[in-house]
Steps between C-alpha positions, in 0.01 A plus 500: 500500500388585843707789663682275774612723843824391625624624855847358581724591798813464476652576817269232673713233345836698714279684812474853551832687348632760779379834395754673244719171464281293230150659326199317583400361141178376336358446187187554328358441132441815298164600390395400876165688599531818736489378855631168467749366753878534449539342867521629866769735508466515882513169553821449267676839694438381848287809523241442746155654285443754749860680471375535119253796598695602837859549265310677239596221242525593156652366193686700255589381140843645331298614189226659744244272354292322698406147381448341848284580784543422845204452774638575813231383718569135341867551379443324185663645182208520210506643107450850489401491134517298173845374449647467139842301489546608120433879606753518778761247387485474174687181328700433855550178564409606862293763648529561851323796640678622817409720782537592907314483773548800698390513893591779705564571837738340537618505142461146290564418149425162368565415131226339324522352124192315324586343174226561245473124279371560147168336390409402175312832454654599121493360163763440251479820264706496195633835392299494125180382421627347194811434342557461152760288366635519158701163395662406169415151357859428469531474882651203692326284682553569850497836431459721836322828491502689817211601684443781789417285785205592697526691858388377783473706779473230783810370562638089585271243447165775386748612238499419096569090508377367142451641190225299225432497138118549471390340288764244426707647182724197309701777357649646849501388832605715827788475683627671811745524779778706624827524405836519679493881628166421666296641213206372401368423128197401296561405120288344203675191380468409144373150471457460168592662159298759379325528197355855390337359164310274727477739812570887507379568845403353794357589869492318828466647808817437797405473877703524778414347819613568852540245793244623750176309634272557303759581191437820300606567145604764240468479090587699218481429153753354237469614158739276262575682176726233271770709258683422250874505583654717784684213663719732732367696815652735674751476753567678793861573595404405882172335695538685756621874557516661854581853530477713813401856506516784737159608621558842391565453203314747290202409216664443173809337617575170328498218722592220264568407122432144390598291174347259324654343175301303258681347202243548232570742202240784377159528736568207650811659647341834600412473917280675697491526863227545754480380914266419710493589888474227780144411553453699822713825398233737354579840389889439343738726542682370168465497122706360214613610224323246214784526274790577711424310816572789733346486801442791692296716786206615502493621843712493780529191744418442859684231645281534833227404246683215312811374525520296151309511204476232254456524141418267227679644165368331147675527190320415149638481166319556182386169429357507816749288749549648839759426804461622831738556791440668874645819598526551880501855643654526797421854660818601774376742756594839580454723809156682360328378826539768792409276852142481589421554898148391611390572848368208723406683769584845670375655888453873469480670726711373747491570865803706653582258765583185262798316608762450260477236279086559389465361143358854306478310172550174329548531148654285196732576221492359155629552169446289173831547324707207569855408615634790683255744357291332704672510838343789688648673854292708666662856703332764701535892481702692797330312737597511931142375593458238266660241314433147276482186642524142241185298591529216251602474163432787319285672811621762719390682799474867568592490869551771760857534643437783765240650721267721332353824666227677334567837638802515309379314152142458482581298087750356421547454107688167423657406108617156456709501162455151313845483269569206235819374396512569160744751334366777519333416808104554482289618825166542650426675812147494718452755760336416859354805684502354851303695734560511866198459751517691819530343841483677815896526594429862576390669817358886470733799559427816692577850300675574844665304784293702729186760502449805695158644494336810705188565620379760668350446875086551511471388162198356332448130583588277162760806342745396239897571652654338163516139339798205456579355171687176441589373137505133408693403249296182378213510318150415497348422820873446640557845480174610610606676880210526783620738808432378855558595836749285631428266854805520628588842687830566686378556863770822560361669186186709573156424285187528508175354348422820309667394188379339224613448145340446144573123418494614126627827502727514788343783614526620839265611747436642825138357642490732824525803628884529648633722770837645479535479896408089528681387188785730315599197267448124392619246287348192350609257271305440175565203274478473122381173374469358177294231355719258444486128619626520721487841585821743522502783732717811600441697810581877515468765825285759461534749770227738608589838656205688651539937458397686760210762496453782757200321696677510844454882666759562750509321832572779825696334777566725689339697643237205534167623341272318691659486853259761662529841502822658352853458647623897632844550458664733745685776380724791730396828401916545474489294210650651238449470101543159385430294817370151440131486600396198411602275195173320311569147377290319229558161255320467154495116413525564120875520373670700270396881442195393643645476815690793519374735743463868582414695837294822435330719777131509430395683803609674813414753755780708400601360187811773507624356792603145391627372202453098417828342275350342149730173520552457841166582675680720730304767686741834637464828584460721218618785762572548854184532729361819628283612782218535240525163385204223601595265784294243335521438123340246253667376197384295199777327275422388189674178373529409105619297312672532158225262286265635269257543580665602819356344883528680779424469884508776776674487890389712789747655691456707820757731650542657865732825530637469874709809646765518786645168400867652449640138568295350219703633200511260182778552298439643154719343265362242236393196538781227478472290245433121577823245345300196637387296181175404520149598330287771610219209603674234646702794751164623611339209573814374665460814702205517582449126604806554749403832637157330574631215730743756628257741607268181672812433729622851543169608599482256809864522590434905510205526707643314745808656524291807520336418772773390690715808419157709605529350818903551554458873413234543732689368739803632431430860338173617526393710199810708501631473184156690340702804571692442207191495293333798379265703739218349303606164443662479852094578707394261233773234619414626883123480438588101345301630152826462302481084365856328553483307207709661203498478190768350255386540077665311239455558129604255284520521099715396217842670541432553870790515762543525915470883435155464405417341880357850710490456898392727765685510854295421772354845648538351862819494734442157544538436160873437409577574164561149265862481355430580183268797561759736511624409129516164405290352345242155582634146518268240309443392851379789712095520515286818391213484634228713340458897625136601655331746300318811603156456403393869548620808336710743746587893347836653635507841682697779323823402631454150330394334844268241645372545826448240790156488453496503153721191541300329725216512313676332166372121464757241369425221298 
């Protein structure tokens, strides 16, 4: 017979079930080929095809065998291989082969069941070949000797139906049915007396037939042997024994003991006993005992293999009548099944940011004991990150319950206990390594929360002055940190464009040449950046302070050393040791040591007679004058500073000894000492800035008060008052020679006071003596304008005198 291919759907007849309410049923014939449609299990779960590939469908059996395939491009549900109803299901009276549909994302189960119909794919087998029959002559008609019916491994209609005579015997005839309990028999009827003078033996040849299209058929062979009188067979004390044994029980424990009785006296009294297994059950577990009946183990049981066991005991006497009953083994199960967890599918590694709630794992939890060995709950280990989730049925999810962070646990090593029920309590445990994938949720961070570097000014263009370093703590390219100068500068904060840093590195460097007196310091802002996407960043100050070098010699002030020939001061020849000459004042622009300053006389025309302070610049009389002594002398100070190598820079000083100018006395004491605050350079410049104006006003406002006092004493006087002057000085004053301007010098340094402003009187009667010529000293706002300088050496008589003449002929500047 043709192999028909059946494809029935159910749930067609009812519309699509709702997902996890009903299962989605179909049913196909066994033996189908591979490939052959079990329907559209899209179609039937509402499942548009396309969701198939996009959910990741899959279907997953609860024995983990695969007997169907599913095309997801097409959603129809196909045989994955040959399918054998007898294999999986044995002598059910149903086989139904379920299974889910799993889609993910969102998470979908759908229940699927195909029921496998049997074809007529098996023949009756009996369990002998032959079966040999010994019968006395003395028995009854209607005699019944029991047969072994033949197996049939298909089941309903394509099992055993009819059993047949071949060829047609007058002596017996066939007869079968089943009896009250359900249990089927097959026995030789006796149709007519036998005879063994007229037939010993006989053979024919009995066929079973089963119901299927076409039928199929068994034989085996009947061998008749007639004997002479054993009219008694045995009996057993039941038809049917059940007995139910643990499935632990050990090999060599007796299961069961059965009984038959036969009536007969002498051999035809004496029974043996032998059994036959189910067709089906290969490889018993049990033998008898021929002589006792004992039936025992001869290896342990496995009810996850087979629940019952069936067994077809004969007993025989001597003259050769048997009896058979059934003995039914029921094994009981025992907890000797530790749960079985089987992975479905599992996301390592994991990134750090998931939300709470991402599905880690699906798995499912079996175990084949029964009853509540068979229940199965499923725990985690000390667990605060994760935890279990029930999906459906017997499926659970490993879910996240809290934000991860990889910097603090990069794995994550997760145990999900799978306990039964029984007593004691078996378990299995599977352990997930979950790995967590870095994101960038980390920006870089500077060593320190702010750099100071030095450099040198004149230094070589491009010089390293030190490096930044910022630590991610990502990894991969989100902790990889670039350095950058940052855009954004404060605009109070001084910079400059000279900087530059390593973007690898985070080194530092100076590109130019810096000087000390432009730029003393600068700050920048660099930026560390990682790789990330997006990128994190961290900004640090990095502060650049410039050191100074000795390249500045000192600066002279005073006196100027390019205004023309050099200043004279005047001097009394009554000066007496330690009178204020003159006072030099110079300015280095470096700072520090290298700015410190010291006065040294270099040269002079009498180098014992003046003396030049080292800190203050101050030049004094070493001793009184004498009548010996130069009227004109030349001096050289030396100023240097305190660097090294050390600068220096000279001032020219000229001095005039004057005589007879008893009025002129300077006071001796030391110079006061200056409380104004202030810096040496920003005094000076002060000074000097407001002594120039001064001197442009003063200078008009004098001459023309000169003149108009020139005219009043003229008018008034005459030239009287030159006899107060010196005999010399008063011809020169008659004569006109003697210039009316007079001179005023000032002498301004660091630490200066009034007592370092020197004045002359006015040599002239008409001349009155200012107010504070007598003692006092300057106001900031009287004028001094600048003295005339003889031009022309002029040498004393003995007495320390200059004449008229000599006078005369002196030149001022």
């Amino acid at each position: 017979m043709a192999m028909a291919r059946q494809v029935l759907c159910v749930c067609a007849l009812l519309s699509v079930p709702l997902a996890r309410s009903q299962p989605i049923r179909y049913s196909v014939a066994e033996e189908a080929d591979s490939g052959s449609l079990v329907g559209n299990l899209a179609q039937d779960a509402a499942l548009p095809p396309a969701q198939l590939s996009a959910r990741r469908a899959r279907l997953l059996a609860e024995d983990g065998r695969q007997h169907f395939r599913l095309d997801r491009a097409s959603g129809r549900l196909v045989v994955a291989d040959r399918l054998d109803r007898e294999q999986l299901c044995a002598q059910s009276d149903t086989c139904t082969l379920a299974f889910e549909l799993l889609l993910a994302d969102p998470l979908q189960f759908f229940r699927v069941e195909v029921a496998l119909h049997d074809i007529n794919d098996h023949s009756p087998v009996f369990p002998e070949e032959s079966v040999t029959f010994d019968i006395p002559e003395t028995s009854d008609l209607g005699s019944r000797f029991p047969l072994e019916r033949a197996w049939d491994l298909d089941i309903g209609s394509n099992s055993v139906q009819a059993y047949s005579i071949s060829p047609e015997n007058e002596y017996f005839s066939v007869s079968y049915g089943s009896r009250s309990n359900g249990d089927k028999y097959v026995e030789l009827v006796l149709e007519k007396p036998l005879d063994r003078e007229e037939q010993a033996e006989m053979d024919f040849s009995l066929i079973a037939v089963d119901g299927g299209s076409p039928p199929r058929s068994g034989t085996t062979q009947i061998h008749i042997v007639v004997l002479d009188v054993n009219d008694n067979a045995p009996v057993f004390t039941q038809d049917r024994y059940t007995v139910q044994v643990l499935e632990n029980a050990p090999k060599g424990s007796v299961v069961l003991t059965v009984q038959a009785i036969d009536r007969d006296a002498g051999v035809n009294g004496d029974i043996s006993y032998q059994f036959r297994q189910a067709v089906g059950q290969s490889d018993s577990a049990f033998e008898i005992d021929p002589t006792s009946g004992e039936i025992k183990l001869t290896k342990p049981l496995d009810f996850e293999a087979a629940e019952t066991h069936e067994l077809s005991v004969r007993a025989r006497d001597g003259g050769g009548l048997s009896a058979i009953c059934k003995v039914l083994v029921e094994v009981q199960d025992v907890n000797d099944n530790a749960p079985e967890l089987v992975v479905s599918s599992f996301s390592s590694p994991l990134p750090e940011n998931s939300a709470p709630g991402t599905v880690v794992a699906l798995f499912t939890v079996r175990d084949r004991d029964a009853g509540a060995n068979g229940k199965v709950s499923c725990a985690l280990d000390d667990q605060l990150v994760f935890s279990l989730r029930p999906a459906y049925k017997n499926y659970y999810e490993l879910v996240t319950v809290s934000a991860l962070d990889r910097e603090e646990t990069a794995q994550y090593i997760v145990t999900v206990t799978a306990a039964d029920a029984g007593s004691p309590p078996l378990t299995s445990s599977h352990t997930f390594t979950v790995a967590i994938s870095d994101v960038n949720d980390n920006a870089p961070v500077f060593t320190q929360s702010s750099y100071t570097m030095y450099v040198r000014e004149n230094n070589v263009p491009s010089v390293l002055v030190g490096a930044v370093s910022a630590a991610d703590a990502d990894v991969g390219l989100n902790a990889k940190v670039t350095y950058s100068l940052s855009a954004g500068q404060a605009a109070e904060r001084p910079w400059c464009s000279c900087l530059s840093v390593n973007s690898e590195s985070g080194q530092v460097f100076v590109l130019r040449a810096l000087d000390y007196e432009q730029l003393k310091q600068s700050e920048v802002v660099v930026s560390a950046s990682d790789a990330g996407s997006p990128p994190l960043r961290a900004n640090v100050t990095v502060r650049l302070l410039v050191l100074d070098e000795n390249d500045n010699a000192p600066l002279v002030l005073y006196p100027a050393p390019d205004s023309g020939p050099a200043s004279s001061e005047l001097v009394p020849v009554s000066a007496e040791a330690g009178y204020l000459v003159s006072k030099v004042v110079a300015v280095d622009a470096d700072s520090g040591q290298n700015s410190w300053l010291s006065y040294h006389l270099l040269r002079a025309t009498d180098p014992g007679l003046f003396a030049v302070a080292a800190q203050s610049g101050e030049v004094r009389l070493r001793r009184p004058v004498t009548d010996r002594d130069s009227v004109k002398h030349k001096l050289v100070v030396l100023v240097r500073d305190n660097g090294r190598p050390p600068l220096s820079a000279t001032a020219a000083l000229s001095a005039l000894l004057l005589k007879d100018f008893s009025d002129l006395r300077q006071p001796h004491g030391s110079p006061a000492t200056d409380d104004q605050p202030g810096s040496l350079t920003t005094y000076l410049i002060l000074a000097l800035v407001f002594v120039s104006l001064l001197f442009l006003a003063s200078t008009a406002a004098f001459v023309a008060r000169r003149l108009c006092k020139r005219k009043e004493l003229k008018a008034a006087h005459g030239l009287d008052g030159a006899d107060n002057l010196p005999s010399g000085l008063a011809e020169a004053a008659a004569a006109g020679t003697l210039p009316h301007p007079y001179c005023y010098e000032i002498s301004l340094t660091t630490g200066s006071g009034n007592s370092e402003f020197k004045f002359l009187k006015p040599f002239g009667p008409s001349l009155t003596p200012q107010p504070w010529a007598t003692g006092g000293g300057p106001s900031e706002e009287q004028v001094f304008p600048c003295v005339p300088v003889p031009t022309e050496d002029v040498t004393p008589d003995d007495a320390g005198t200059v004449s008229a003449e000599q006078f005369n002929r002196l030149s001022f500047n």
